[in-house]
C-alpha positions in Angstrom: -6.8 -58.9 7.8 -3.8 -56.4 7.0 -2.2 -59.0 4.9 -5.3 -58.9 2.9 -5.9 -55.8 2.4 -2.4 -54.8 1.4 -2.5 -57.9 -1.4 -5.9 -56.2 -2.5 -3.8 -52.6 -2.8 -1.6 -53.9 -4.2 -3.8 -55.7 -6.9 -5.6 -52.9 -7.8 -2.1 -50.3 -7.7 -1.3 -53.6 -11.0 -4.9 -52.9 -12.9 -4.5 -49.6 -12.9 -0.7 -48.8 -13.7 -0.4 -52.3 -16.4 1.3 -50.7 -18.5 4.3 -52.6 -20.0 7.9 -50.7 -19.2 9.3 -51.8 -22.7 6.3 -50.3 -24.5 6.5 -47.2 -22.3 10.2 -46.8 -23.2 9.8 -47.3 -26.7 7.3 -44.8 -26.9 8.9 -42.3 -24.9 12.5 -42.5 -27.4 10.0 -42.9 -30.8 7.2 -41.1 -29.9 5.0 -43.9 -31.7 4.3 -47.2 -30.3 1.3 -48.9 -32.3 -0.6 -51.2 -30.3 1.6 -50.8 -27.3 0.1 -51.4 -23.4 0.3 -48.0 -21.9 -2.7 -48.4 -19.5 -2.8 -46.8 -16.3 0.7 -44.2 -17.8 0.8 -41.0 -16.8 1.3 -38.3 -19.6 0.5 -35.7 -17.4 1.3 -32.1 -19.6 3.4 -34.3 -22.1 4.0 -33.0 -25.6 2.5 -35.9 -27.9 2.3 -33.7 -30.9 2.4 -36.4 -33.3 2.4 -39.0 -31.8 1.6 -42.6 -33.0 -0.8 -44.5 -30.7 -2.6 -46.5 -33.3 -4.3 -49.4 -31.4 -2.6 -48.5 -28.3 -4.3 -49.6 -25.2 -4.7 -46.3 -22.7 -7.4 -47.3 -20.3 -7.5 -45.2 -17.2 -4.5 -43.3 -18.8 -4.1 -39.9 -17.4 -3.2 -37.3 -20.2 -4.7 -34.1 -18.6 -3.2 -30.8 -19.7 -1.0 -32.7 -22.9 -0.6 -31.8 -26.6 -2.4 -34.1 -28.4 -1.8 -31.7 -31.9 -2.2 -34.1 -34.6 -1.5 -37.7 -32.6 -3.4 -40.8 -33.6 -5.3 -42.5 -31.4 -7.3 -44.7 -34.5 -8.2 -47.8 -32.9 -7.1 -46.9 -29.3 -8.8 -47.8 -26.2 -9.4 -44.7 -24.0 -11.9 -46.0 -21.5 -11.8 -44.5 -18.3 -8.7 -41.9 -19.7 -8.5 -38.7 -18.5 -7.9 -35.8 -21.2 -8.9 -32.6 -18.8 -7.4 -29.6 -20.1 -5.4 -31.8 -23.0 -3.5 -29.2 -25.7 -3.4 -25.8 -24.3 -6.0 -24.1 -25.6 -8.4 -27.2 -24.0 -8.1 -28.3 -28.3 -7.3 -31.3 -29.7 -6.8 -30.5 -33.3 -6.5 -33.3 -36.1 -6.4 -36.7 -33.6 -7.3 -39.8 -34.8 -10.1 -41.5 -32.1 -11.4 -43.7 -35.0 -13.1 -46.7 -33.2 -11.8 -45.3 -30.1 -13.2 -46.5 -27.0 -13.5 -42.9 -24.8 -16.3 -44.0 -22.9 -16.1 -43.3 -19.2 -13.2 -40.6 -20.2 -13.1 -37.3 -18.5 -13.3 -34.3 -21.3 -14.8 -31.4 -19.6 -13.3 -28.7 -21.0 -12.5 -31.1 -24.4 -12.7 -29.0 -27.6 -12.2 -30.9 -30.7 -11.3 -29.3 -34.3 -11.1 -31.4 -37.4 -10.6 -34.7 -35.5 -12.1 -38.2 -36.5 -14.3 -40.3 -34.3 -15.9 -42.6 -36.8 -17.0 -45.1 -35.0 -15.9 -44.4 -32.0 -17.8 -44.6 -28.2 -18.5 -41.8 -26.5 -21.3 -42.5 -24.1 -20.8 -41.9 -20.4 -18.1 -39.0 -21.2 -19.4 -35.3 -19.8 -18.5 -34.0 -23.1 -20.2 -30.8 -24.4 -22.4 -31.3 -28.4 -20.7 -27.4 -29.2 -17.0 -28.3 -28.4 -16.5 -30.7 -31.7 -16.2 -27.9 -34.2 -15.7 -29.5 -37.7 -15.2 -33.2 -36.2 -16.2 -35.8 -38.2 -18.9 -38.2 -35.9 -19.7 -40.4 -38.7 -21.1 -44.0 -36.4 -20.1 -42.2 -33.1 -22.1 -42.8 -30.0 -22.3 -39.5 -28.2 -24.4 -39.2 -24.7 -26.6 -37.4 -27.2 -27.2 -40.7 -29.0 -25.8 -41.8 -32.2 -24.2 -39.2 -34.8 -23.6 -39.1 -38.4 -21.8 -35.9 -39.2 -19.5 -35.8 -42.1 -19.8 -39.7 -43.1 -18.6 -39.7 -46.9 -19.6 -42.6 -49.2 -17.3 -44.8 -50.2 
């Protein structure tokens, strides 16, 4: 029975810190890693102004209390990521979450300025309708239902 339940901890320690070490490394000495496996990474009060995490997968990432100024997250996977207290000002001022999947993600406390979430999945978050000041939520499912706030025509 111990033998069991240590191979079961030890399963789920894998699912949740799957990240790949290469990608991780990479994105630590570029501070962009497009498409990258960082699931499960701690970022815990990293700086990742600018950072380039196009496509990157960071389920059940934890980046409470980092800078998020300006990084791209377009096409990420967020599920189950935790972003309490991300930028310093609880802001998270021009990021890219187009298509994002967020859902599940902890934002209390989120405030959003001028960021994109076209498309992206919000349901099952705790987020607040007032904390997205001049977000775009063109296609975005919010707990609030679906949104379409400054969709432009093509």
């Amino acid at each position: 029975m111990k033998g069991l339940l240590f191979l079961l901890m030890i399963i789920w320690s894998a699912q949740i810190s799957a990240y790949d070490e290469l990608h991780l490394k990479r994105f630590k000495a570029l501070n962009k890693c497009p498409g990258c496996d960082l699931s499960g990474a701690s970022f815990i009060g990293a700086n990742l102004r600018r950072a380039n995490l196009n496509g990157a997968d960071l389920r059940g990432a934890n980046l409470t209390g980092a800078n998020l100024f300006l990084a791209n997250f377009s096409h990420a996977n967020l599920a189950g990521a935790d972003l309490r207290g991300a930028e310093a000002h609880y802001s998270i001022q021009g990021a890219y979450f187009v298509e994002a999947n967020l859902s599940g993600a902890n934002l209390a406390g989120f405030r959003a300025g001028i960021s994109d979430f076209t498309g992206a999945d919000l349901t099952n978050t705790n987020i607040e309708e007032g904390h997205f000041r001049d977000a775009i939520f063109c296609n975005t499912k919010t707990p609030w239902g679906i949104e379409n706030i400054g969709c432009t025509d093509n």
